[in-house]
C-alpha positions in Angstrom: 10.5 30.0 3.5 10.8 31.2 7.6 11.7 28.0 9.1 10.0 26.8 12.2 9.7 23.3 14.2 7.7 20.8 12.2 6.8 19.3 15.3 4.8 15.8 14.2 4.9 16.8 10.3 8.3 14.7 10.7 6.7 11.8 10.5 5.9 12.7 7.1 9.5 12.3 6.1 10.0 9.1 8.0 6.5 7.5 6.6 8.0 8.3 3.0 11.1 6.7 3.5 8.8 3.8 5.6 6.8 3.4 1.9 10.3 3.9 -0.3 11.1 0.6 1.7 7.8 -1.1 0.8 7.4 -0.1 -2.3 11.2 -1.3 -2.9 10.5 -5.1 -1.3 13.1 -4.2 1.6 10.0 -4.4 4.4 7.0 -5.5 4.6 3.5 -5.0 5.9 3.7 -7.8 8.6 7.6 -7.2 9.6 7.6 -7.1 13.1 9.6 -3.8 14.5 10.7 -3.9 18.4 9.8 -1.2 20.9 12.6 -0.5 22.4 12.8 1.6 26.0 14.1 4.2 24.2 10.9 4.2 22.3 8.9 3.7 25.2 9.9 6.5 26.8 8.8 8.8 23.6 5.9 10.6 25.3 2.9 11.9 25.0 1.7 10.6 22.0 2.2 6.7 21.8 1.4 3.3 21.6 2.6 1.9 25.2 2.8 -1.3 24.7 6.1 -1.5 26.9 9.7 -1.9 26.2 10.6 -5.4 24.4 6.7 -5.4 23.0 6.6 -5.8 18.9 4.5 -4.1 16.4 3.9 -4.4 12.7 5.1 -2.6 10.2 1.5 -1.7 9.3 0.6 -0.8 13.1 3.5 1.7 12.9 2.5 3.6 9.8 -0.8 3.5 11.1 0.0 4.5 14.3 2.2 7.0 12.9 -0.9 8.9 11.0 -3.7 8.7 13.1 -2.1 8.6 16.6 1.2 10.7 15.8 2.5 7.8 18.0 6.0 8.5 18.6 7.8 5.4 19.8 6.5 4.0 16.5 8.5 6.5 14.6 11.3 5.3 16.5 11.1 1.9 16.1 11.0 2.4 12.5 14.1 4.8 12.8 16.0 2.0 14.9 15.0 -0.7 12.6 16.5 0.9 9.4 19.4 2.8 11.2 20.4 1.4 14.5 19.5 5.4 16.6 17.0 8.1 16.0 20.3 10.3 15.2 21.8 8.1 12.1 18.0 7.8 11.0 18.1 11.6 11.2 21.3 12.2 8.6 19.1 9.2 5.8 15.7 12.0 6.6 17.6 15.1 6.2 19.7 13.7 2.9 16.5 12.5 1.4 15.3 16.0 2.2 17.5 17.8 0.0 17.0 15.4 -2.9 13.6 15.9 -2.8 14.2 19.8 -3.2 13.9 20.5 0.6 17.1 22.7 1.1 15.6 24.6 4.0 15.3 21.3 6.2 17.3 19.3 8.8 15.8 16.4 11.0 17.1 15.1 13.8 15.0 12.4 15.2 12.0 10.6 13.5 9.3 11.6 15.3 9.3 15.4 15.5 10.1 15.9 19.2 11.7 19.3 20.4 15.1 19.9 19.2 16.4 23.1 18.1 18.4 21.8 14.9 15.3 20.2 13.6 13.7 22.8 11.6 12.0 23.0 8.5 9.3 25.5 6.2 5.9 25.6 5.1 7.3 25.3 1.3 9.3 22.7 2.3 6.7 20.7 4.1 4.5 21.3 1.1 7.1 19.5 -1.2 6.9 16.8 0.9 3.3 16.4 1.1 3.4 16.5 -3.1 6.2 14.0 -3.1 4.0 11.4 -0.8 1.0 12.0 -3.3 3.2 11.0 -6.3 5.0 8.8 -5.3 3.1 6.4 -3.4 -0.1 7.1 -4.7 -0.9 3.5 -3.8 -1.1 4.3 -0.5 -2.8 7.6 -0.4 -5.8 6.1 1.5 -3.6 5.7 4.7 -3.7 9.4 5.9 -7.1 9.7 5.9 -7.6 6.6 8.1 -10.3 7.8 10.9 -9.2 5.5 13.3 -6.9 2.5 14.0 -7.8 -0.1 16.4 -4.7 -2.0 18.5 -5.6 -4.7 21.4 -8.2 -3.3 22.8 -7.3 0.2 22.3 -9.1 2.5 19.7 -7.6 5.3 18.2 -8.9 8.0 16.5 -7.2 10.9 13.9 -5.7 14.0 15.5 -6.3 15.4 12.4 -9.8 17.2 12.9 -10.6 17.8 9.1 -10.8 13.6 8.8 -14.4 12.9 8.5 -15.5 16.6 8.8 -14.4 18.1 5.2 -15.6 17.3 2.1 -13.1 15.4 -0.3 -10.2 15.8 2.6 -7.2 13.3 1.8 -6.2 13.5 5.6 -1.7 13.7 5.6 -0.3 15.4 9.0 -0.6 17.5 12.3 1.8 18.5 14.5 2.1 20.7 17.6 4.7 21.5 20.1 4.2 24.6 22.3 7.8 25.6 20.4 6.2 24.8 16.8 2.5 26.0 17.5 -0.3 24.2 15.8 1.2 22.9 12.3 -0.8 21.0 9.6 -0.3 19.7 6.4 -3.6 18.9 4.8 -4.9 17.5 1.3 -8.7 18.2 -0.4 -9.6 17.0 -3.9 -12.1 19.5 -5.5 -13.1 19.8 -9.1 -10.2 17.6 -10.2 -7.4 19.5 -8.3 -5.9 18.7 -5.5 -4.2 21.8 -3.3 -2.2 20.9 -0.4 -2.3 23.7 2.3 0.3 24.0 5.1 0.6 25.7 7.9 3.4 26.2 10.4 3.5 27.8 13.7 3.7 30.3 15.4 3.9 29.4 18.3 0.8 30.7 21.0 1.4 33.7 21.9 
């Protein structure tokens, strides 16, 4: 229950409200999303296409789990709410109806801000409530790479490929955060979902 910076494990939260939407009908796979320069300017971890460039709404939840790409994260924030802060208040409310009262996001893609905090149970609800609820796209976070243009990507999530029965889901570091991970394994017929948050080095 300490809170800490969840750093890139945002993205969980916006990829569940990204498959709420497809699941619902309200977006689709081939929807085009705009990079904006706001987006653009979201480094390290990003696409770079360029300001005015478009992107599907598959590339971005793509993009979102293998690369942690962070202008996607916005551009699906802008799309839905107009700013990365409006997107913020719809993340957070869907939060606490998900049972995550010690969370509060602020932007969509888990860069530094000091209000944006969250907890290793928390994070874990959210990693159950991706599982159940879209179970129809479960096979996304364990995507080992994702190929845009010319560019080939591959997961920042380490266990991908490596572990036995791994479902993939989320890392995240800042050097506020530390090294965070949310991580699914299917064993014996169960599957545990481990999380860990922070601290940061040193």
């Amino acid at each position: 229950d300490q809170q800490n910076f969840p750093a890139s494990l945002t993205k969980m939260m916006t990829l569940y409200l990204t498959f709420e939407a497809l699941q619902k009908g309200s977006l689709k796979w081939d929807d085009k999303l705009v990079l904006s320069a706001n987006a653009e300017s979201k480094d390290p971890f990003k696409y770079a296409l360029g300001a005015g460039k478009t992107i599907t709404v598959k590339e971005a939840v793509l993009g979102m789990i293998v690369l942690s790409a962070n202008d996607a994260a916005v551009a699906v924030a802008e799309h839905f709410s107009g700013s990365e802060a409006a997107f913020g208040k719809v993340m957070t409310e869907k939060a606490h109806v998900l049972g995550m009262t010690n969370t509060v996001f602020t932007n969509p893609a888990g860069l530094p801000d000091p209000e944006q905090v969250s907890t290793a149970k928390d994070m874990g609800i959210l990693g159950l409530a991706l599982m159940r609820d879209f179970p129809e796209y479960s096979a996304y976070w364990s995507t080992s790479a994702v190929q845009l243009g010319k560019q080939v990507m591959h997961n920042t999530n380490g266990l991908v490929g490596r572990y036995a029965g791994i479902g993939g889901m989320k890392t995240g570091f800042t050097c506020a955060s530390g090294f965070n991970v949310v991580a699914t394994a299917s064993r014996g017929g169960r599957t545990p979902i481990p999380v860990v948050l922070g601290p940061a080095p040193g």
